[in-house]
C-alpha positions in Angstrom: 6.7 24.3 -27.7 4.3 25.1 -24.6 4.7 22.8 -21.8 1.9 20.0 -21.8 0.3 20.9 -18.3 -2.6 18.4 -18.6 -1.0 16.3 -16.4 -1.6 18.4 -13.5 -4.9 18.2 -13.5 -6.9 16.0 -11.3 -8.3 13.0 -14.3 -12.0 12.3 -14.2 -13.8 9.6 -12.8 -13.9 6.8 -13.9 -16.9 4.3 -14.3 -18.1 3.4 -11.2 -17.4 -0.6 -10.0 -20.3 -2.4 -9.9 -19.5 -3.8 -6.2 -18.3 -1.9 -3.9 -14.0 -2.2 -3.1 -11.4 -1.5 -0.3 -8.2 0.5 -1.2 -5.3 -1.3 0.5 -3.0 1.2 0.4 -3.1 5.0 -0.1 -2.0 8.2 1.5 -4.7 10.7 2.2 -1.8 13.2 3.8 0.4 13.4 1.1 0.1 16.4 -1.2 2.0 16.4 -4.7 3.9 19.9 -5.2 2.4 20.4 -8.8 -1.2 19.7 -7.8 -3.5 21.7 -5.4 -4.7 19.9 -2.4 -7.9 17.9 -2.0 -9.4 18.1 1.8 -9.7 14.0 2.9 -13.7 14.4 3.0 -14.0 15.4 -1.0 -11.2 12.5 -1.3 -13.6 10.0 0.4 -16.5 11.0 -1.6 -15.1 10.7 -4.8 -13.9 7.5 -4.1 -17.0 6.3 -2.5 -18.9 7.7 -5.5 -16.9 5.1 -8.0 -17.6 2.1 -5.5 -14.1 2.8 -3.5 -16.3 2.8 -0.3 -13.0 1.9 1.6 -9.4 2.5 2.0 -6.2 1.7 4.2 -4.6 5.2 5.4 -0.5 4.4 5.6 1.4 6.6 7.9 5.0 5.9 7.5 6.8 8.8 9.0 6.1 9.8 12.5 3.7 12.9 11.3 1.5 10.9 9.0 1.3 8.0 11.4 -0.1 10.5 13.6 -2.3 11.7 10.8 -3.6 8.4 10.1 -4.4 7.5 13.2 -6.2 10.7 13.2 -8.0 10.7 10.3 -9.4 6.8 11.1 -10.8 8.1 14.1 -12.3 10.8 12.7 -13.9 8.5 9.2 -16.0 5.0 9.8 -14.3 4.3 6.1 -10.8 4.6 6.8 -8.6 2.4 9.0 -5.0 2.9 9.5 -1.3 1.3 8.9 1.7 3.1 11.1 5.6 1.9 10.7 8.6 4.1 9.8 9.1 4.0 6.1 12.6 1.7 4.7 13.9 5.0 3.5 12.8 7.0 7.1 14.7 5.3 9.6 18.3 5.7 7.9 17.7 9.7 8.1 15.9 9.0 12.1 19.1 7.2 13.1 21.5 10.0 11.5 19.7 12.7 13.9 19.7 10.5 16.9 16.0 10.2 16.9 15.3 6.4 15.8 14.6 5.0 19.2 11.8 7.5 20.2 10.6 7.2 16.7 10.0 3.5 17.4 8.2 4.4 20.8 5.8 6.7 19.7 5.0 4.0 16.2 4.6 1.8 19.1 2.0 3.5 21.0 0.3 4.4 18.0 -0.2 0.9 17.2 -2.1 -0.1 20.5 -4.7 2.1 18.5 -8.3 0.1 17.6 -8.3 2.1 14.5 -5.1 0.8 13.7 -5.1 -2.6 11.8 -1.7 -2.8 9.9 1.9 -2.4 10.7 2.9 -1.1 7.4 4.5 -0.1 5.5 7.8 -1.4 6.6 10.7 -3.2 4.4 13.7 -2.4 2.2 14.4 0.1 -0.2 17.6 -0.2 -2.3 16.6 2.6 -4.7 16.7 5.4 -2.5 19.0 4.0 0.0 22.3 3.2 -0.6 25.0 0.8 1.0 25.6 3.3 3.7 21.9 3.2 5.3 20.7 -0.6 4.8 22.0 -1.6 8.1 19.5 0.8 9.7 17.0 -0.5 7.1 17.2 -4.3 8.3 17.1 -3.7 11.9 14.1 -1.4 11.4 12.2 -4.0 9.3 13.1 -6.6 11.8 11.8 -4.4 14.5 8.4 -3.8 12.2 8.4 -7.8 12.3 8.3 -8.1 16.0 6.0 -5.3 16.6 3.3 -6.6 14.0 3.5 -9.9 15.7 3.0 -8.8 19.3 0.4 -6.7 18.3 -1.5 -9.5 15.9 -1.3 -7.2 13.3 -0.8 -8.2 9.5 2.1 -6.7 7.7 2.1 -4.4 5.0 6.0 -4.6 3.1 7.6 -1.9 0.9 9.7 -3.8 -1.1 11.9 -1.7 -3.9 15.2 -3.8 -6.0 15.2 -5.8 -2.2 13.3 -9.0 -3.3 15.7 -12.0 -1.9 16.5 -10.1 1.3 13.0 -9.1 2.3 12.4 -12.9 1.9 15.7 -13.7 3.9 14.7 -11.5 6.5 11.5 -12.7 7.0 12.4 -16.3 6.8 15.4 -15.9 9.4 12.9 -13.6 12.3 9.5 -16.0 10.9 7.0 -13.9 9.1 3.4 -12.8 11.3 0.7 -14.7 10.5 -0.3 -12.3 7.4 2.1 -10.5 5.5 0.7 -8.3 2.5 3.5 -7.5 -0.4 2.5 -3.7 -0.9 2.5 -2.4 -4.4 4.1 -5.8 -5.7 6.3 -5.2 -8.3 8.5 -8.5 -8.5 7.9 -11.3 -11.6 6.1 -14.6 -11.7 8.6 -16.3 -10.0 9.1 -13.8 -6.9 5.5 -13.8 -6.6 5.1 -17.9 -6.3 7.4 -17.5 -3.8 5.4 -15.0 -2.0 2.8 -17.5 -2.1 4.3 -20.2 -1.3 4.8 -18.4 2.1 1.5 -17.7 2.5 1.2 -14.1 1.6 -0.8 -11.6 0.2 -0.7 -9.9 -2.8 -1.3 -6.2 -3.4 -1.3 -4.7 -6.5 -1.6 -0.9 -7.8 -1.4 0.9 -11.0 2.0 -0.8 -12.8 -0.3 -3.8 -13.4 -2.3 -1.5 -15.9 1.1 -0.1 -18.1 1.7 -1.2 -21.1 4.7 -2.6 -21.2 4.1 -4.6 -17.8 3.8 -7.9 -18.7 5.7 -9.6 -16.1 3.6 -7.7 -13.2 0.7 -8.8 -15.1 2.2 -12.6 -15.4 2.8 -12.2 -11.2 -1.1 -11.4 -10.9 -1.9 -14.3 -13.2 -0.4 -16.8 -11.2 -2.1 -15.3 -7.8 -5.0 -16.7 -6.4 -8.0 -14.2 -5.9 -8.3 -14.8 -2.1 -4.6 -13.3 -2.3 -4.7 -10.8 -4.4 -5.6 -6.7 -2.9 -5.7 -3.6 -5.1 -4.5 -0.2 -3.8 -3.8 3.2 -5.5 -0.6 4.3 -3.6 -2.1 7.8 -4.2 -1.1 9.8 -4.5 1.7 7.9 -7.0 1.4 5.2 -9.5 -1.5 6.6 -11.3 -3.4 3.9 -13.4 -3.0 4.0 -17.1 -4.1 6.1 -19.5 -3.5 8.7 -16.5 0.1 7.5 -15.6 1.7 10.9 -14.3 -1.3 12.8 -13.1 -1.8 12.8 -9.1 -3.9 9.6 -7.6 -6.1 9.1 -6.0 -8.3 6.2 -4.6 -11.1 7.4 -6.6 -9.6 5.9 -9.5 -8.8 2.3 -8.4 -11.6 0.6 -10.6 -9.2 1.6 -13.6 -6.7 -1.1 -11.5 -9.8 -3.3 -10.7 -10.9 -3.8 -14.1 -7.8 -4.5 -15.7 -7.0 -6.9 -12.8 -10.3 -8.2 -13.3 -9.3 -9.2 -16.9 -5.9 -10.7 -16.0 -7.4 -12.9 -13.8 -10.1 -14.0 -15.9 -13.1 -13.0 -13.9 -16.1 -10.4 -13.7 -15.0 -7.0 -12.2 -18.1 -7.5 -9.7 -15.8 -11.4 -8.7 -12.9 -9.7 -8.6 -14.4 -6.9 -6.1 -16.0 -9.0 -3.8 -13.1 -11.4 -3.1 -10.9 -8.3 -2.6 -13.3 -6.6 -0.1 -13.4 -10.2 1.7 -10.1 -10.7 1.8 -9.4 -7.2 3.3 -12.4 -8.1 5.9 -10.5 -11.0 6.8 -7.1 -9.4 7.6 -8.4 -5.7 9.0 -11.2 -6.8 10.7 -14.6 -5.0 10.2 -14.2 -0.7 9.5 
């Protein structure tokens, strides 16, 4: 049987939102293997042609935080997030290298165009017993560093629910902690909430068989709730597979929209003022 390549093709656009919307989290520098690159000007076009007039550029390595910074600098729609991913500082602190990596996310951070510490957390998938150590003291050094900078706090969270909460109820959280990609259940995210956080969800919320994800968003207020791509991962359904990208967010939005009981245009608008109130003005 030939191989279904369809997939590795870039999806079309969908409809465009009717009020404009901020991407929360996505990753202009990273290029998928099986797709050919897209320079971050086209990116930003497409996105801004759909309504996606914003996003939030995440470094988490060294390299990309440099990029990020970089690329805000350069684009009035792009702000940036720097931190050293969960699954980053384990392999840093094998090579001896964690403690200048810190520095130089540091100094990136003192950066106008920087506005998040993110993303930071704990990652239980990719990490195993061996490197979770590393993993706590980096997301406790995350902590510290988004609160001395007044920065909110974007969280990777992966099979690490109770300890990211133990963590940051043992350090105290920063004033505004964001739950990147959430992916926990109703009950993880009331507790979340009860802690005053925000809410960011991407394109799991829009798979068929996600009902507890779309349960978690149900039980969110909107002035908590952010939408993000990830791109270029967690592609929004029917295009689950094919490379993302933050062009195709309103696919997110309008299902959001829906599970939340509100216009697409509502839904848009608290999002973008939500994001104005956390990452200051673009």
């Amino acid at each position: 049987m030939p191989r279904d390549t369809s997939r590795r093709s870039r999806p079309e656009a969908p409809e465009p939102l009717p009020m404009p919307l901020v991407d929360n989290h996505t990753h202009l520098d990273i290029v998928r293997d099986d797709v050919p690159a897209v320079e971050v000007d086209d990116a930003l076009i497409a996105a801004a042609a759909v309504g996606v007039n914003r996003v939030v550029q995440i470094g988490c390595e060294v390299a990309s935080a440099r990029a990020s910074v970089a690329m805000a600098r350069v684009h009035p729609g792009v702000v940036a997030g720097v931190a050293l991913h969960p699954n980053e500082a384990p392999r840093l602190a094998a090579a001896g290298g964690l403690g200048a990596a810190y520095a130089e996310i540091e100094a990136l951070s003192a950066d106008p165009r920087v506005r998040v510490v993110g993303e930071t957390g704990l990652d239980y998938f990719r990490t195993g017993e061996e490197g979770r150590a590393v993993q706590h003291e980096s997301f406790r050094w995350h902590i510290d560093l988004a609160k001395r900078r007044g920065l909110p706090l974007q969280i990777h969270d992966r099979d690490s629910h109770a300890d990211i909460l133990a963590v940051l109820d043992e350090v105290g959280a920063p004033d505004h902690v964001v739950m990147h990609c959430f992916s926990g259940d109703m009950a993880f995210a009331r507790e979340c909430l009860d802690r005053g956080f925000f809410l960011s969800f991407a394109g799991p919320v829009t798979f068929k068989n996600n009902h507890a994800l779309r349960d978690a968003l149900a039980v969110t207020p909107i002035e908590r709730v952010l939408l993000e791509t990830d791109a270029p991962y967690l592609t929004p359904h029917p295009w689950r597979g094919a490379v993302n990208s933050s062009y195709l967010l309103p696919l997110t939005a309008r299902v959001a929209a829906g599970v939340l009981g509100v216009a697409t245009a509502t839904l848009c608008a608290a999002v973008s003022e939500t994001a104005d109130a956390l990452y200051g003005p673009w």
